[in-house]
N, C-alpha and C positions, 0 to 999 in steps of 0.2 A: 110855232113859237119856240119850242125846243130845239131846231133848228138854228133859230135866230140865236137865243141864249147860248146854244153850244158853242158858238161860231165865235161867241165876246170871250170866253172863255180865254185865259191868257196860258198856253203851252208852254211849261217852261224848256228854254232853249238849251243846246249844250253845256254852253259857258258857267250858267244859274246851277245844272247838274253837277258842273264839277266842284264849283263854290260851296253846294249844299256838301259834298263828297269828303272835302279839305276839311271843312266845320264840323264835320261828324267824326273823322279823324282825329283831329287837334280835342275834341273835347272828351275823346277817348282815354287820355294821360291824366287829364284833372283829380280826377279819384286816386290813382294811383302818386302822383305828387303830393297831393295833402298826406296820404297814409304816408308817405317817404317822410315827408318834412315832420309828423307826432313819433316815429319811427326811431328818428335821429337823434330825437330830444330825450325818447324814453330808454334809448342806447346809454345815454349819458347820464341818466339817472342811476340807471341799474350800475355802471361804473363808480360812481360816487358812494351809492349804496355798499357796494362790494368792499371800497376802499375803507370808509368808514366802519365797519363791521371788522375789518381786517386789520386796521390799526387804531386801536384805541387810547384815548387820551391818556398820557402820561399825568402821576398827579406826583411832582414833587415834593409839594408839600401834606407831610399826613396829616391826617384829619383831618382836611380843610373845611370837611362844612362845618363842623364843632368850632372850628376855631371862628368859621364867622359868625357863627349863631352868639359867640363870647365876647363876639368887638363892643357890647358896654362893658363889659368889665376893661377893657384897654381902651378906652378912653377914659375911665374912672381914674387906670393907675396910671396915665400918662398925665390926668391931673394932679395927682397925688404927687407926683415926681414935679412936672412943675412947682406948687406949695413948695416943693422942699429945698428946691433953691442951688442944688448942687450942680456944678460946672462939672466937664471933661476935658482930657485931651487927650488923643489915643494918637498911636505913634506905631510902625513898622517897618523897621530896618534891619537890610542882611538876617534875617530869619530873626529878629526879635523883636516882642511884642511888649510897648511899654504902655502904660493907664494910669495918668495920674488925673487925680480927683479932690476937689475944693467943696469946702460949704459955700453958702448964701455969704459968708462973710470974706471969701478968700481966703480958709485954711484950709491944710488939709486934713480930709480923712483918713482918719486912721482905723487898724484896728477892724477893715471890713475883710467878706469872703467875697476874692473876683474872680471871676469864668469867662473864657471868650469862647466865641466861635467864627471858622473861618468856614465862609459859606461860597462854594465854586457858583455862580449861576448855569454852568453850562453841564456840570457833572456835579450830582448831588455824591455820588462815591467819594468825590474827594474831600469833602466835606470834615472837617474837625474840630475837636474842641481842647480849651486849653486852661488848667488852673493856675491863677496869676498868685504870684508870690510876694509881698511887701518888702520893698525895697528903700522903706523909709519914708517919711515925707509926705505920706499921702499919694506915692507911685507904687506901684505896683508893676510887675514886668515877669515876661516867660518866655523859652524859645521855644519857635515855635517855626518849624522848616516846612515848606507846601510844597506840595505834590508836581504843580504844574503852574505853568505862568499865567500872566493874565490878571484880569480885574476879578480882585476877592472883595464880597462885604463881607465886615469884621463887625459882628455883634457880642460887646462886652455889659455885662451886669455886674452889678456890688452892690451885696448886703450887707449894713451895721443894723445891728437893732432892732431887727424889724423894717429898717429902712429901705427901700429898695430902687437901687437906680441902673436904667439901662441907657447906654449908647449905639448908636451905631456909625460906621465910617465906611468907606473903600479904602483900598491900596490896590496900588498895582505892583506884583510881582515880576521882575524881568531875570 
């Protein structure tokens, strides 16, 4: 019987040998691919890491977290400022900065303390500030020469009385 059953027995042939030989070869690489492909990824991690660590965020504005922890109060006095009814128009020509300012009823105010500020977005260095002068009428105006060209926001304030009113605008310097 052992005989017999030896005989059923199916021998693999050369061709099966070398298929088996290919398949054991080829799946020799698999391990070594996947370790390649987590590899590459943790390559680029550690890069990002590096970069990160290595330049850290710029904060232009100081204090920013205080200042957002304080966004009720500036919406308080952004409503307060609304209530009060006072217009703007702010003006920047050949280096001078002019600010005139109206009540609720279309006069001007007089009589207030005003301050600007020219704020660079791209270089806080250039950054300045300027005390506005009454020039009658409820205008106010100062010169005021920038550094560099380009798109400035111009943040102007005026206080009467306790009163206190902020605008802001752009110009562009050429």
């Amino acid at each position: 019987m052992s005989a017999i059953s030896s005989s059923l027995k199916k021998t693999p042939s050369h061709e099966e040998d070398a298929e088996a030989e290919r398949n054991r070869r080829r799946g020799r690489w698999v391990p070594w691919i996947i370790a390649l492909f987590y590899l590459s990824f943790m390559t680029a991690l550690v890069g990002f890491v590096f970069i990160a660590y290595a330049h850290p965020p710029a904060e232009s504005t100081a204090e920013a977290y205080e200042k957002g922890l304080a966004y009720n109060d500036i919406l308080a006095k952004a409503e307060a400022q609304r209530q009060l009814g006072w217009t703007s128009r702010v003006d920047y020509k050949s280096g001078r900065l002019t600010f005139a300012l109206t009540d609720r009823g279309g006069h001007p105010v007089q009589g207030a303390v005003a301050k600007a500020w020219f704020v660079h977005p791209g270089n806080p260095a250039d950054d300045q500030s300027v005390e506005l002068r009454e020039a009658g009428a409820g205008v106010y105006s100062a010169q005021a020469t920038l550094p560099s060209k380009g798109v400035w926001t111009l943040h102007v304030s005026a206080d009467k009385d306790g009163q206190a009113y902020q605008a802001v605008a752009t110009t562009e310097v050429e």
